[in-house]
N, CA, C and O atoms as a GROMACS GRO file, in nm:
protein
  508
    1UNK      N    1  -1.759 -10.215  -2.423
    1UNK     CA    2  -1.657 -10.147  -2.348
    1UNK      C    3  -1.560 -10.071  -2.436
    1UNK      O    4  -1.560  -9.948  -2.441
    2UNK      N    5  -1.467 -10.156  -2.514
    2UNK     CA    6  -1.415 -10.049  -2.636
    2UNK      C    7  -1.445  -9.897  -2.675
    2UNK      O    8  -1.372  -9.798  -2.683
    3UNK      N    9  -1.610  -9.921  -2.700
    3UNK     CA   10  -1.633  -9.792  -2.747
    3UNK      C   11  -1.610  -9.666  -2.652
    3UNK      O   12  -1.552  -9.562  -2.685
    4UNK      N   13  -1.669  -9.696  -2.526
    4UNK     CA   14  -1.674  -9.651  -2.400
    4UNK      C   15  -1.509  -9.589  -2.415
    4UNK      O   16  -1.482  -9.472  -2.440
    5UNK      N   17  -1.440  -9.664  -2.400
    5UNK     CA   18  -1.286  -9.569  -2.373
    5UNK      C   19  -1.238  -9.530  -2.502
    5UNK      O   20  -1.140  -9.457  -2.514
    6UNK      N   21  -1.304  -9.575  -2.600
    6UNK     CA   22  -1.277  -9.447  -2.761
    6UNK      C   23  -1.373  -9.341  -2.746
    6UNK      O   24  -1.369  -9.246  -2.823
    7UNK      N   25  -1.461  -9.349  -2.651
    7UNK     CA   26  -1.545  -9.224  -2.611
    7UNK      C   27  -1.480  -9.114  -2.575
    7UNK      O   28  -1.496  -9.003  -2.627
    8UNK      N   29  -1.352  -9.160  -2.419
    8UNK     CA   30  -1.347  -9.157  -2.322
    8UNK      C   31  -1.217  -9.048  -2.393
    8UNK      O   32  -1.204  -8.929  -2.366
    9UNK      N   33  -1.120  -9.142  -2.504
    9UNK     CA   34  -1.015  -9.085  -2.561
    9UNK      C   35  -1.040  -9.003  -2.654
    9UNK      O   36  -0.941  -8.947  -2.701
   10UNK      N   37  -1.211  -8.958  -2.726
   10UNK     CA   38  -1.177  -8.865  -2.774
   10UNK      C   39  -1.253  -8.734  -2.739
   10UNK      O   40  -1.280  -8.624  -2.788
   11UNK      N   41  -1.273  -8.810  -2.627
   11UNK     CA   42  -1.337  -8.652  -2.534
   11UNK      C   43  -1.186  -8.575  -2.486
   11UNK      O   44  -1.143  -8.460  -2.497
   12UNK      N   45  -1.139  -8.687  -2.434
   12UNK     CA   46  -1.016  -8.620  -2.370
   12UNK      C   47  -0.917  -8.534  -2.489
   12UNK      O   48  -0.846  -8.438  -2.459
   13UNK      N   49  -0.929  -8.597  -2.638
   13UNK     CA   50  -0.872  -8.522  -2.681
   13UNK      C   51  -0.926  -8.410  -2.745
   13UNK      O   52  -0.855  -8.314  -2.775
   14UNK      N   53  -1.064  -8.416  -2.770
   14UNK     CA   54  -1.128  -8.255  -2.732
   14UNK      C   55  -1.083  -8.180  -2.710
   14UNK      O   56  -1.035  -8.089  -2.778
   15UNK      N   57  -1.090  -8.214  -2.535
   15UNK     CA   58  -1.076  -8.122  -2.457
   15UNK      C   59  -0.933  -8.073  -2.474
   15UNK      O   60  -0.935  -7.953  -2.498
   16UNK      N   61  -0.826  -8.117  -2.470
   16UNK     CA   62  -0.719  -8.124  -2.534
   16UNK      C   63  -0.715  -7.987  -2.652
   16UNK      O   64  -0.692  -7.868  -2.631
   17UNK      N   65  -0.741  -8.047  -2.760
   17UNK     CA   66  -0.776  -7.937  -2.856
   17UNK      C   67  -0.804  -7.803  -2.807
   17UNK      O   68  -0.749  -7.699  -2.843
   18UNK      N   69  -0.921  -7.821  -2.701
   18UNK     CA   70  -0.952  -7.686  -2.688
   18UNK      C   71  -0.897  -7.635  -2.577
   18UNK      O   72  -0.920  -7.516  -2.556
   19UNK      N   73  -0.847  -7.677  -2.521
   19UNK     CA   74  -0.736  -7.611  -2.439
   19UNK      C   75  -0.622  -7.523  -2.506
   19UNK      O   76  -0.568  -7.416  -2.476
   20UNK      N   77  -0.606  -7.634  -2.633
   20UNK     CA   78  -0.488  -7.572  -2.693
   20UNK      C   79  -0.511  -7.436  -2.780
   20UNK      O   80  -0.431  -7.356  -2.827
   21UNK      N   81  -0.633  -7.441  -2.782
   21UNK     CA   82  -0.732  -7.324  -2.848
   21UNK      C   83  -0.712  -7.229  -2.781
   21UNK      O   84  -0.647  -7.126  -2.794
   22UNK      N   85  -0.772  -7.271  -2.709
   22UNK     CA   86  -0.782  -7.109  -2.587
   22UNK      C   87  -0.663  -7.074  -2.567
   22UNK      O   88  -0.642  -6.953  -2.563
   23UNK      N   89  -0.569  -7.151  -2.553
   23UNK     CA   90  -0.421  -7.109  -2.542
   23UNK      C   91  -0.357  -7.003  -2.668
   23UNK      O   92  -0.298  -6.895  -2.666
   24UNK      N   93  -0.401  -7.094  -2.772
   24UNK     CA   94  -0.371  -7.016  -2.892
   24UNK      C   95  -0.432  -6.886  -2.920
   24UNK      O   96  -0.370  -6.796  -2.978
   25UNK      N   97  -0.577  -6.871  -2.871
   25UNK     CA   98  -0.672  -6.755  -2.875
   25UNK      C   99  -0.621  -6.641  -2.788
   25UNK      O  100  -0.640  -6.520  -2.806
   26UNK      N  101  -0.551  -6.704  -2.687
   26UNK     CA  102  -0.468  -6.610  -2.565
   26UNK      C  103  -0.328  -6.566  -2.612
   26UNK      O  104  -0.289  -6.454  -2.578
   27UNK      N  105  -0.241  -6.652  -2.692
   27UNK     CA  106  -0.142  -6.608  -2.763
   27UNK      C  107  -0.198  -6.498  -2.899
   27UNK      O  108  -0.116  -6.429  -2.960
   28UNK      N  109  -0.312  -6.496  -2.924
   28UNK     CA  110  -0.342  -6.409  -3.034
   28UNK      C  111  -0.406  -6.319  -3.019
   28UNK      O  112  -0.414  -6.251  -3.122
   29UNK      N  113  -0.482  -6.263  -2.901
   29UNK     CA  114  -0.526  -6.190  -2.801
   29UNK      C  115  -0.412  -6.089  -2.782
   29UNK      O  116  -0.411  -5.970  -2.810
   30UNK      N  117  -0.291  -6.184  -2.713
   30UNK     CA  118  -0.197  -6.097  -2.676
   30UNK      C  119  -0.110  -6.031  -2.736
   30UNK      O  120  -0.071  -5.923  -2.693
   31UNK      N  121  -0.067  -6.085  -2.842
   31UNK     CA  122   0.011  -6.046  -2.967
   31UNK      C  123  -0.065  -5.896  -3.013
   31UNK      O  124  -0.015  -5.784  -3.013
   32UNK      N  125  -0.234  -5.948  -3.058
   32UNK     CA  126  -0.307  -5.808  -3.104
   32UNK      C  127  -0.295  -5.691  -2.982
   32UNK      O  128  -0.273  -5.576  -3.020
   33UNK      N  129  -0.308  -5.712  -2.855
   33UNK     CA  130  -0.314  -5.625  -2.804
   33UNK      C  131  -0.181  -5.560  -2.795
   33UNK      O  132  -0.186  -5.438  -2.789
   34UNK      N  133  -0.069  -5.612  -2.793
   34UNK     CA  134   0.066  -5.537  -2.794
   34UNK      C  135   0.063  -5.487  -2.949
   34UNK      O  136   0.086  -5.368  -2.969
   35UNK      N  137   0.045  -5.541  -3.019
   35UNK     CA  138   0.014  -5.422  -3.164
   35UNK      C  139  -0.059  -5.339  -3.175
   35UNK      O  140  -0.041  -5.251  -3.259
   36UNK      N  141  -0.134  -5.341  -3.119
   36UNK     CA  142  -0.220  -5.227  -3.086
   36UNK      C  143  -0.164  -5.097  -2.997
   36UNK      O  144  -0.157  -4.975  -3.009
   37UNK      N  145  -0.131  -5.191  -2.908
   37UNK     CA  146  -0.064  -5.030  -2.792
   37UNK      C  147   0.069  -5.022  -2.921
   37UNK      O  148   0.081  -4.907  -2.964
   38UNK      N  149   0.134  -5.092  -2.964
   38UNK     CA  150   0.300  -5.043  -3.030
   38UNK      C  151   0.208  -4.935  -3.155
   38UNK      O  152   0.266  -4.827  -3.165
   39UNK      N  153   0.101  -4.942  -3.231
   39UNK     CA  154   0.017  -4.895  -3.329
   39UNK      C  155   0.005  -4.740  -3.299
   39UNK      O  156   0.051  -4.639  -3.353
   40UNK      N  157  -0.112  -4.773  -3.147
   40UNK     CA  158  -0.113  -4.614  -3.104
   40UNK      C  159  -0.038  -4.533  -3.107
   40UNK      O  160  -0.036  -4.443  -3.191
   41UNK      N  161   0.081  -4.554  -2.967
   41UNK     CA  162   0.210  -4.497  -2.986
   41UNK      C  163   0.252  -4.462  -3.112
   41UNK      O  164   0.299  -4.350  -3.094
   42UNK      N  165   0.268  -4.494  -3.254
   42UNK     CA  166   0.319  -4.482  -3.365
   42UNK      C  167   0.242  -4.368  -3.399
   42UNK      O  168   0.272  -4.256  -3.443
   43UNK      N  169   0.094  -4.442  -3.359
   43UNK     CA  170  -0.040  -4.305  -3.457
   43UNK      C  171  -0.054  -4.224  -3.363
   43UNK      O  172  -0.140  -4.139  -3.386
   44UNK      N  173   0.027  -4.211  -3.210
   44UNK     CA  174   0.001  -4.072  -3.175
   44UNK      C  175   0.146  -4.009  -3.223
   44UNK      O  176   0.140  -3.891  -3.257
   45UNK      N  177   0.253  -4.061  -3.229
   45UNK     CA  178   0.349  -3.983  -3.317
   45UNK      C  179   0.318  -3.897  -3.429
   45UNK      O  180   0.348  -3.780  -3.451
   46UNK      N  181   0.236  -4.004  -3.512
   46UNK     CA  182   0.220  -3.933  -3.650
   46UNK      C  183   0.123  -3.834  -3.644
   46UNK      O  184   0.118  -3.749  -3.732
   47UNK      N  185   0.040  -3.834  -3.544
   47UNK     CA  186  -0.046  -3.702  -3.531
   47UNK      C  187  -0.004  -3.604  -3.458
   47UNK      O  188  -0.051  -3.494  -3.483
   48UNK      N  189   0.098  -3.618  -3.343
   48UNK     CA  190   0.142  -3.486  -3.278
   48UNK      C  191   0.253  -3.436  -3.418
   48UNK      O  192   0.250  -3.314  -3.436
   49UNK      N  193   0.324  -3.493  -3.491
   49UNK     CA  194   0.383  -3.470  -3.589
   49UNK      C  195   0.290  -3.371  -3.669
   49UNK      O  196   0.307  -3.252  -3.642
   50UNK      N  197   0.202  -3.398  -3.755
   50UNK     CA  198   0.114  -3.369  -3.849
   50UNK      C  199   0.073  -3.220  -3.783
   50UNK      O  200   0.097  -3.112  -3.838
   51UNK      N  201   0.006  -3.237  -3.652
   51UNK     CA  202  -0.050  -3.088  -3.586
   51UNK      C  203   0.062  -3.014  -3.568
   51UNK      O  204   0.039  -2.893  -3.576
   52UNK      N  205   0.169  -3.041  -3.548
   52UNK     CA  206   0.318  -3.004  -3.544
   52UNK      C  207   0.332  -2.915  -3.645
   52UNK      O  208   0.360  -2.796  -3.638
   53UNK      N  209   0.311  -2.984  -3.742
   53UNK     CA  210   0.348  -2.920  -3.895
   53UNK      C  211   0.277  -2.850  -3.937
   53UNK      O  212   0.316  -2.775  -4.026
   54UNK      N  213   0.125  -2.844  -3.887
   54UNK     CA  214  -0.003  -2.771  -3.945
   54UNK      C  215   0.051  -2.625  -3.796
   54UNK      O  216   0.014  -2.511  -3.822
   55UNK      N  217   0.102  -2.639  -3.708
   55UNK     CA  218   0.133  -2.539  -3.606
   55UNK      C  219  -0.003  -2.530  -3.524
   55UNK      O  220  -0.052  -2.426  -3.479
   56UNK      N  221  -0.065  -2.680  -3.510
   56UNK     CA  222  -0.160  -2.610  -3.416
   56UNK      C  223  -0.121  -2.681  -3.280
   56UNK      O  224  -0.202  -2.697  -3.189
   57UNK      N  225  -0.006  -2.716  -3.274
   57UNK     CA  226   0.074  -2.708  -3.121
   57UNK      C  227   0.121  -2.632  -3.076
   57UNK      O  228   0.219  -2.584  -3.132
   58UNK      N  229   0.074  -2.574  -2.940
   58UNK     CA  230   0.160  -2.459  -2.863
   58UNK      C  231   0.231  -2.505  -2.748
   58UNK      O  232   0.193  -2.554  -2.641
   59UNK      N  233   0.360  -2.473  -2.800
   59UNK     CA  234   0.492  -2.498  -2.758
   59UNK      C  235   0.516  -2.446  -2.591
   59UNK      O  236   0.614  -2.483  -2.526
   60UNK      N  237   0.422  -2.364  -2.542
   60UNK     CA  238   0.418  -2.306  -2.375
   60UNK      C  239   0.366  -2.450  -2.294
   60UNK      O  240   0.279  -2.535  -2.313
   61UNK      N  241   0.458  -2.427  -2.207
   61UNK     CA  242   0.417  -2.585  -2.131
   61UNK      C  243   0.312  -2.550  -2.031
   61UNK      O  244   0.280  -2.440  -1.986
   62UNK      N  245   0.254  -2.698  -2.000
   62UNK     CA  246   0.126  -2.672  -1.921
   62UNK      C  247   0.129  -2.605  -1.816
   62UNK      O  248   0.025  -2.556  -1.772
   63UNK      N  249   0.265  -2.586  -1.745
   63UNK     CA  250   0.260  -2.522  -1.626
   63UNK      C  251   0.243  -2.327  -1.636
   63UNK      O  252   0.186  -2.248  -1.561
   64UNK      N  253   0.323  -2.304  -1.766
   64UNK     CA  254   0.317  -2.149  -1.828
   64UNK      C  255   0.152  -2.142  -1.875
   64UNK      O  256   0.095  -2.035  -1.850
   65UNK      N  257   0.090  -2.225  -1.927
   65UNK     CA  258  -0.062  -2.181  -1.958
   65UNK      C  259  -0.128  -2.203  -1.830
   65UNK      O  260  -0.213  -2.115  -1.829
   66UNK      N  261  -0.138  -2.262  -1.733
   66UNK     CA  262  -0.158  -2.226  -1.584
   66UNK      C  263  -0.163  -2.116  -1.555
   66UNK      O  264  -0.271  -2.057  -1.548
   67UNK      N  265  -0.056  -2.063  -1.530
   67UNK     CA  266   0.041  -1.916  -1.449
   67UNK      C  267  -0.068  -1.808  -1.534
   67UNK      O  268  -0.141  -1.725  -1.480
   68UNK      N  269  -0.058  -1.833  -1.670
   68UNK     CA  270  -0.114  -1.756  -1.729
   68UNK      C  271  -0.264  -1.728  -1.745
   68UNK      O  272  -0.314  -1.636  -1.809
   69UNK      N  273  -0.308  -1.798  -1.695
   69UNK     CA  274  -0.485  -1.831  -1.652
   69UNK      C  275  -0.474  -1.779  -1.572
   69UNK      O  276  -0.539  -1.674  -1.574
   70UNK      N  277  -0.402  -1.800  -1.461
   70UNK     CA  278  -0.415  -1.778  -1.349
   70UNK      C  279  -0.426  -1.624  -1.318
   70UNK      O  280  -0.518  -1.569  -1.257
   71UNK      N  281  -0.295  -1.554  -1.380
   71UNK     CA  282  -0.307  -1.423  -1.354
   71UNK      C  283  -0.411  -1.347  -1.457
   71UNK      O  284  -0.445  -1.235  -1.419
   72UNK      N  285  -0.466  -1.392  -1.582
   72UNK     CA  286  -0.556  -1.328  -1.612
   72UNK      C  287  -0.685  -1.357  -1.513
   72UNK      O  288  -0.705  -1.246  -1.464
   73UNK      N  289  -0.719  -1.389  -1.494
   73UNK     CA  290  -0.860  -1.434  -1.347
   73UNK      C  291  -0.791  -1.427  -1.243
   73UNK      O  292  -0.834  -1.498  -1.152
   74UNK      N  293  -0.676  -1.355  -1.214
   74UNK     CA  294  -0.653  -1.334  -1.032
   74UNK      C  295  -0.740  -1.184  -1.008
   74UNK      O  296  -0.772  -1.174  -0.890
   75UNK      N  297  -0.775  -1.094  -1.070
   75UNK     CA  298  -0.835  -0.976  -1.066
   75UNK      C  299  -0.964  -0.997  -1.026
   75UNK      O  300  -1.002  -0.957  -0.916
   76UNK      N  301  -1.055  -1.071  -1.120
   76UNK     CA  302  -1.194  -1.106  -1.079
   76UNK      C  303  -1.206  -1.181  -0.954
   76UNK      O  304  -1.299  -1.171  -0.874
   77UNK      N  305  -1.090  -1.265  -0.943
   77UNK     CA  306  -1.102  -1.370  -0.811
   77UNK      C  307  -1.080  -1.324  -0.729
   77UNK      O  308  -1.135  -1.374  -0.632
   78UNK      N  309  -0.982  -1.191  -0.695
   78UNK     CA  310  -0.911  -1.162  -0.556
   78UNK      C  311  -1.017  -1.008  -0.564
   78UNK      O  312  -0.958  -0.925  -0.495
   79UNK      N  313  -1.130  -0.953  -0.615
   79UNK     CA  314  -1.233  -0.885  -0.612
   79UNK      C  315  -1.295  -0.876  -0.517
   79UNK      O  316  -1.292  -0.772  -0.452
   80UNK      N  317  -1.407  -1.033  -0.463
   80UNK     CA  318  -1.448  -1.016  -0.369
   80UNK      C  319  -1.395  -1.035  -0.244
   80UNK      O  320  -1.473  -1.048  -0.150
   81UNK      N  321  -1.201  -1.040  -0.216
   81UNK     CA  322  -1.144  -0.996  -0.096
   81UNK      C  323  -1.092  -0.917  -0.126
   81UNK      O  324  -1.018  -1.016  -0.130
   82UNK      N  325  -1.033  -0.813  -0.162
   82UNK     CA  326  -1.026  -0.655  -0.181
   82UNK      C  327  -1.188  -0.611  -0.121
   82UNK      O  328  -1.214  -0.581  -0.004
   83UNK      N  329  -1.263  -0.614  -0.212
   83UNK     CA  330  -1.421  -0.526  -0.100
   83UNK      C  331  -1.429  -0.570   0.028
   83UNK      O  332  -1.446  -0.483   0.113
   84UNK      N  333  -1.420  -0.689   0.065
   84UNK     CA  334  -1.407  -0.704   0.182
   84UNK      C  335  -1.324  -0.603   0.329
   84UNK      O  336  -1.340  -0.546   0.437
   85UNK      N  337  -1.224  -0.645   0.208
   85UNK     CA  338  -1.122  -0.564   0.295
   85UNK      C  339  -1.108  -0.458   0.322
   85UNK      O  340  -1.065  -0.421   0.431
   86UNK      N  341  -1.152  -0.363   0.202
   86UNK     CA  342  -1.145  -0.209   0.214
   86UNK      C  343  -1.281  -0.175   0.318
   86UNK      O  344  -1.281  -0.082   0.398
   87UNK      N  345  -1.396  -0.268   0.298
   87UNK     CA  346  -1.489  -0.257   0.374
   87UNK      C  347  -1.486  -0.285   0.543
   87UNK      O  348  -1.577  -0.229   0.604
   88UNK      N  349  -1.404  -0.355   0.613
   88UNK     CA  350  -1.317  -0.387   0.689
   88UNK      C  351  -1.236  -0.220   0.779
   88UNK      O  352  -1.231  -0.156   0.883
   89UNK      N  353  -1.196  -0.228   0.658
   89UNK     CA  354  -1.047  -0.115   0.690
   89UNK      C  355  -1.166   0.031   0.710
   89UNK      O  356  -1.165   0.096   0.815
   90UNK      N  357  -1.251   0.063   0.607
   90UNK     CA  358  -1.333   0.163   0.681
   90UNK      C  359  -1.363   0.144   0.777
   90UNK      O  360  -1.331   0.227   0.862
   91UNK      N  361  -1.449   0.009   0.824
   91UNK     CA  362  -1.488   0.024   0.947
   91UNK      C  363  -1.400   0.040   1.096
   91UNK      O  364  -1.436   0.084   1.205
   92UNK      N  365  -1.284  -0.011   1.054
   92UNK     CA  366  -1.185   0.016   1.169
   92UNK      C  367  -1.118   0.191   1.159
   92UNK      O  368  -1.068   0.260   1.247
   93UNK      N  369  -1.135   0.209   1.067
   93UNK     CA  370  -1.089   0.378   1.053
   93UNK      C  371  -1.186   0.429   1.159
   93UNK      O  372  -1.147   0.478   1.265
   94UNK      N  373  -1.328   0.413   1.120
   94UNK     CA  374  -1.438   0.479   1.185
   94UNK      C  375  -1.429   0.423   1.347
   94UNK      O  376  -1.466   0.498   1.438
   95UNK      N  377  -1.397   0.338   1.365
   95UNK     CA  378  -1.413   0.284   1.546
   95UNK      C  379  -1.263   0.364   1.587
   95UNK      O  380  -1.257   0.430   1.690
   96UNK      N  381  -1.164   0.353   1.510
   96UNK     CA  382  -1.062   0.472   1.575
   96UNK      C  383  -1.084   0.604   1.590
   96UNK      O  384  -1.027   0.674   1.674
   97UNK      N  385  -1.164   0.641   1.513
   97UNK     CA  386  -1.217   0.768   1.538
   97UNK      C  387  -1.279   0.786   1.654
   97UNK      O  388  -1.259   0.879   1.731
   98UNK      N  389  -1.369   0.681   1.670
   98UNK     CA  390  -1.462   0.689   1.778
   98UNK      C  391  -1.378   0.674   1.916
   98UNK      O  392  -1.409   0.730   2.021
   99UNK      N  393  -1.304   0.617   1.903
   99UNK     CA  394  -1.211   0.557   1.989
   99UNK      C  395  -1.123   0.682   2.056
   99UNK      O  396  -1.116   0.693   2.178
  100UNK      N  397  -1.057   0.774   1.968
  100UNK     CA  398  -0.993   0.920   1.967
  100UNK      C  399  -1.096   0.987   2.023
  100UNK      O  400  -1.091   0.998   2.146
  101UNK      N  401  -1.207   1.044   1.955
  101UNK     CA  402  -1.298   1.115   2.019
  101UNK      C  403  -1.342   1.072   2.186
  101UNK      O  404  -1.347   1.160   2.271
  102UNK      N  405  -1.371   0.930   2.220
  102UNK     CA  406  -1.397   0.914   2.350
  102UNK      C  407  -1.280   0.944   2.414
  102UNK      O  408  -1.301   0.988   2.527
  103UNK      N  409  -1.157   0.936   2.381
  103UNK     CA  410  -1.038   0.912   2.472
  103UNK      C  411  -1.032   1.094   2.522
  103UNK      O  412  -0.990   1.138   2.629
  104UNK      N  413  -1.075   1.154   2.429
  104UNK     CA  414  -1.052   1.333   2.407
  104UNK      C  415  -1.166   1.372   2.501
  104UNK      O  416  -1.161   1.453   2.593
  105UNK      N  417  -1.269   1.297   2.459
  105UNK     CA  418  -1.395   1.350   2.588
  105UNK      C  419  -1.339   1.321   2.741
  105UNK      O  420  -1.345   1.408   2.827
  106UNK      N  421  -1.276   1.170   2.770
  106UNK     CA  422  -1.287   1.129   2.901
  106UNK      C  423  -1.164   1.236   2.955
  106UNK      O  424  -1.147   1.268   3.073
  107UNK      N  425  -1.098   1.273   2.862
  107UNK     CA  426  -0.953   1.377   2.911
  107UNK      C  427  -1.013   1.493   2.988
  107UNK      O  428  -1.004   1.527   3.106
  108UNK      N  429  -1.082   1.550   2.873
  108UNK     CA  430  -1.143   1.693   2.903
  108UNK      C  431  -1.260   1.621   3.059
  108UNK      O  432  -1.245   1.667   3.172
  109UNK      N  433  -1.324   1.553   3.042
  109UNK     CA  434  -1.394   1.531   3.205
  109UNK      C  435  -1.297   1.526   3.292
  109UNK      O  436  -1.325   1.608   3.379
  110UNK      N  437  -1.179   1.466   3.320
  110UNK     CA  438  -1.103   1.442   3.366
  110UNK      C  439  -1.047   1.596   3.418
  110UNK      O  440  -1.075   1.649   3.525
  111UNK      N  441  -0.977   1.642   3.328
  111UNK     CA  442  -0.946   1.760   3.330
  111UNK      C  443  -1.074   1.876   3.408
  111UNK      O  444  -1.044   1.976   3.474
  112UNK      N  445  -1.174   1.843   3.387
  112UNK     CA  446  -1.266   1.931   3.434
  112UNK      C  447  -1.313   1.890   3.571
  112UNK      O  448  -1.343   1.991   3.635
  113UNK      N  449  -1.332   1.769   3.646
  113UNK     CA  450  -1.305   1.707   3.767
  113UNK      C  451  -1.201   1.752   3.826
  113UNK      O  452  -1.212   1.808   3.935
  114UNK      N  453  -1.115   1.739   3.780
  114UNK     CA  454  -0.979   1.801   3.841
  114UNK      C  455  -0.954   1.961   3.882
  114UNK      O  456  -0.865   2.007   3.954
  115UNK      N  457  -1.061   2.030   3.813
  115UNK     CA  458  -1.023   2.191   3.808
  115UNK      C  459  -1.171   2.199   3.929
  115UNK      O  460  -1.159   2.255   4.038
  116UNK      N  461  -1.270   2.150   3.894
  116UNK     CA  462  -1.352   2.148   4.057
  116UNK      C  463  -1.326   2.082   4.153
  116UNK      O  464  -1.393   2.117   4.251
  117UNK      N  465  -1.251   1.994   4.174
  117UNK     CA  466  -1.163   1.964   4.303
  117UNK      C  467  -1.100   2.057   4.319
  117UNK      O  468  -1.137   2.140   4.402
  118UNK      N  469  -1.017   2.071   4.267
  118UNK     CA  470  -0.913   2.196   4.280
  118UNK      C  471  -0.981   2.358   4.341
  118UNK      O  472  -0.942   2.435   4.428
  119UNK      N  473  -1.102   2.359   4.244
  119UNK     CA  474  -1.194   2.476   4.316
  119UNK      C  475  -1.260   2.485   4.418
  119UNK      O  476  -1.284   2.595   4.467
  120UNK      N  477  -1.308   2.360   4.478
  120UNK     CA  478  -1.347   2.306   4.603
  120UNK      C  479  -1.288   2.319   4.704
  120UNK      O  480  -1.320   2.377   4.807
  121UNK      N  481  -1.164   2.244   4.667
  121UNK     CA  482  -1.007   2.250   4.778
  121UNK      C  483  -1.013   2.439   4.835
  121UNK      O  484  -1.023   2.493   4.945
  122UNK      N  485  -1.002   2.482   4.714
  122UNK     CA  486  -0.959   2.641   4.751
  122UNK      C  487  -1.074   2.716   4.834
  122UNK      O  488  -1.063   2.795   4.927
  123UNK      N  489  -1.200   2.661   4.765
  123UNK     CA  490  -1.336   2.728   4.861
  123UNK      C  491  -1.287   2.698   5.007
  123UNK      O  492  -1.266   2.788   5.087
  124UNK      N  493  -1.273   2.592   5.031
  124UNK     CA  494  -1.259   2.501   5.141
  124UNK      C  495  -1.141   2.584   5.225
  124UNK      O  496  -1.143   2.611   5.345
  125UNK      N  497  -1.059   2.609   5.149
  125UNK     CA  498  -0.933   2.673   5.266
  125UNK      C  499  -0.946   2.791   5.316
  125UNK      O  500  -0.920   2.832   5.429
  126UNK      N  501  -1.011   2.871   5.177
  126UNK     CA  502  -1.072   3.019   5.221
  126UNK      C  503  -1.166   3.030   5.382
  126UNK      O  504  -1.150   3.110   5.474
  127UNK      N  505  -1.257   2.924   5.369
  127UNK     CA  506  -1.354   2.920   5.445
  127UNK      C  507  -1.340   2.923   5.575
  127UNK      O  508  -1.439   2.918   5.648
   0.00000   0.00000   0.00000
């Protein structure tokens, strides 16, 4: 029996141990990983610094190199609605035309209905 619970006590303190392990492995885990992010931060300092100094940073903020994309490619982009449009706008030029011309024909019928009634009327009274 003895042995049995010196078994028993040094399993438990094993386990013990390695609890305290993993604990410790998690305290050293965490430590590295906050040196690490505090590291980066430092080594991206020292490199926006460095490109800084070499001038291969451009100082126009992202929103000005936008704008500026933008209006160099607004010409090619706003291309195929301009043709559209002018293509559009002829065709409505041409249906007003057509539109004028019928309105000018139905006048003149009109007008010419009107002058043979009128010539009719007069046959008619003569008669």
């Amino acid at each position: 029996m003895p042995m049995h619970s010196n078994a028993a006590v040094v399993y438990k303190y094993l386990i013990n141990l390695f609890m305290m392990s993993c604990c410790h492995r998690a305290a050293v885990v965490a430590d590295m990983t906050l040196n690490c992010c505090s590291n980066r931060s430092f080594a991206h300092q020292e490199l926006s610094s460095q490109l800084e100094s070499q001038g291969k940073v451009d100082p126009t903020s992202f929103q000005a190199l936008v704008t500026m994309l933008g209006q160099q490619n607004l010409a090619s982009a706003e291309e195929p609605d301009v043709e559209q449009y002018q293509s559009q706008l002829k065709a409505w030029e041409a249906e007003k035309r057509q539109l004028i011309q019928r309105e000018k024909d139905l006048r003149e019928k009109a007008e010419q209905e009107r002058r043979e009634r009128l010539a009719a009327k007069a046959a008619e009274q003569q008669a």
